[in-house]
C-alpha positions as CSV (number, residue, x, y, z in Angstrom):
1,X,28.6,-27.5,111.4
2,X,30.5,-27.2,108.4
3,X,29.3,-30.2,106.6
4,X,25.7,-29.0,107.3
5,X,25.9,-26.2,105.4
6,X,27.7,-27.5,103.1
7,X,25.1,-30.2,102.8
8,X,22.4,-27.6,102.2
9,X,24.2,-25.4,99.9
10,X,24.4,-28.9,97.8
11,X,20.6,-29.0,97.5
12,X,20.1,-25.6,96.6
13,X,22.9,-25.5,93.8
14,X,20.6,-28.6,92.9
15,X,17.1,-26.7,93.1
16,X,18.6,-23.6,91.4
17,X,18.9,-26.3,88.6
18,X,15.9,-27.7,88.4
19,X,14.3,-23.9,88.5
20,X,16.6,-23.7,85.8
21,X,15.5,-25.9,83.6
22,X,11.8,-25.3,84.2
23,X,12.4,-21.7,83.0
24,X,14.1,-22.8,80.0
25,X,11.8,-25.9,78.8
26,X,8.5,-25.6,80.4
27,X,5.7,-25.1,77.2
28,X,3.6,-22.6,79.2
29,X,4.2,-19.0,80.4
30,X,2.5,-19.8,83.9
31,X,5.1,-22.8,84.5
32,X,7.8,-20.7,83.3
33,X,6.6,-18.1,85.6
34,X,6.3,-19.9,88.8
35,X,9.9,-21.4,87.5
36,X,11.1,-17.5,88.3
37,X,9.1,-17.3,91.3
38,X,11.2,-20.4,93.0
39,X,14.3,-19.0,91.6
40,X,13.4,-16.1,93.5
41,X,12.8,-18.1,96.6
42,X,15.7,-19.8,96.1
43,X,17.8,-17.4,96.3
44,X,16.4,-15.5,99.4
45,X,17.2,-19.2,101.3
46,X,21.2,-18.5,99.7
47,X,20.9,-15.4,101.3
48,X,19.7,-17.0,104.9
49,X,22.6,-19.4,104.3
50,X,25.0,-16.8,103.8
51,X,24.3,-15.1,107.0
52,X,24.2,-18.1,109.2
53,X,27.5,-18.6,107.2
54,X,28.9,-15.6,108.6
55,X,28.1,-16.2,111.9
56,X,29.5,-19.3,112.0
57,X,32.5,-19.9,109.9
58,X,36.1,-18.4,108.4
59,X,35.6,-16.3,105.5
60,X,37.7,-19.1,103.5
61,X,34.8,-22.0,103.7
62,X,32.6,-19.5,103.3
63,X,34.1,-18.7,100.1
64,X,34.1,-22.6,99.1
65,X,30.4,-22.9,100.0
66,X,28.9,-20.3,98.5
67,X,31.5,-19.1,95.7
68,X,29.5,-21.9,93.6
69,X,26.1,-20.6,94.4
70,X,26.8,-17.2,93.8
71,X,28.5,-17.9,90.1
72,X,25.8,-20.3,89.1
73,X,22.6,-18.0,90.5
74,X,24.5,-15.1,88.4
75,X,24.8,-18.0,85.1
76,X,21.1,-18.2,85.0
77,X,20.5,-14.6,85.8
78,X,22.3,-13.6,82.3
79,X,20.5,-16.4,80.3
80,X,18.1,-15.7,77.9
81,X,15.3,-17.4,79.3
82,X,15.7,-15.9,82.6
83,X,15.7,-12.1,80.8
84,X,12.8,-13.4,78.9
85,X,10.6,-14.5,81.9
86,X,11.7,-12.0,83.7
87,X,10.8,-9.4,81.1
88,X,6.9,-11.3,81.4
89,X,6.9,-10.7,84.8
90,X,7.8,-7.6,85.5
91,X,5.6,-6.3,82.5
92,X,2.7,-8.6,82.5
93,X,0.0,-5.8,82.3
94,X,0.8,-4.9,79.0
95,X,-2.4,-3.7,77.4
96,X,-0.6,-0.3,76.8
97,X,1.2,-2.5,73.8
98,X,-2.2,-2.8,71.9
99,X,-4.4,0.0,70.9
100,X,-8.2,-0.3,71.7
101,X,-8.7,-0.5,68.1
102,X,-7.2,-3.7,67.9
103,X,-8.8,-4.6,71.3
104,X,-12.6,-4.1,69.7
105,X,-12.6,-3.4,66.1
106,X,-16.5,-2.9,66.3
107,X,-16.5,-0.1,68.9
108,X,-14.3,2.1,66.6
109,X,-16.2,1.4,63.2
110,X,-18.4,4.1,61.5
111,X,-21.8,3.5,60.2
112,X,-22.3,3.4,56.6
């Protein structure tokens, strides 16, 4: 039992990687947001693994399994381009940023 979980907390210390990465190279917004997304996802499965850790095991494995996880999904959560992407998506109806001037310069112009 021990070794499965262990097993699967392997490959989602590897996925929180690769979500990772994505966030901080991808070239596009929508990649970099979908990057975030999966983060998300990922950690709601470290929470499901947590809980059937709990069930299952001593606190001290569970400390060994998932100390890791925890300290690495809190690494990317203070990085830059996790703030950044996360700023995008919590914000993304910004319209209020830019006045409707700017939005249609012809509307708002005066006949001569």
């Amino acid at each position: 039992m021990l070794r499965q979980l262990q097993n699967r907390a392997d490959d989602l210390a590897e996925c929180l990687l690769i979500a990772e990465l994505e966030m901080r190279r991808s070239r596009t917004l929508e990649r970099k947001l979908e990057a975030y997304r999966e983060f998300g996802r990922i950690v709601d499965r470290i929470d499901i693994l947590r809980r059937e850790a709990e069930e299952r095991i001593h606190s001290e494995a569970k400390e060994s399994i998932l100390g890791d996880l925890d300290r690495r999904v809190a690494s990317v959560m203070r990085s830059s381009s996790y703030r950044i992407v996360e700023w995008f998506q919590l914000y993304s109806h910004v319209g209020w940023f830019i006045g409707k001037a700017t939005l249609d310069p012809i509307l708002h112009s005066t006949q001569c």
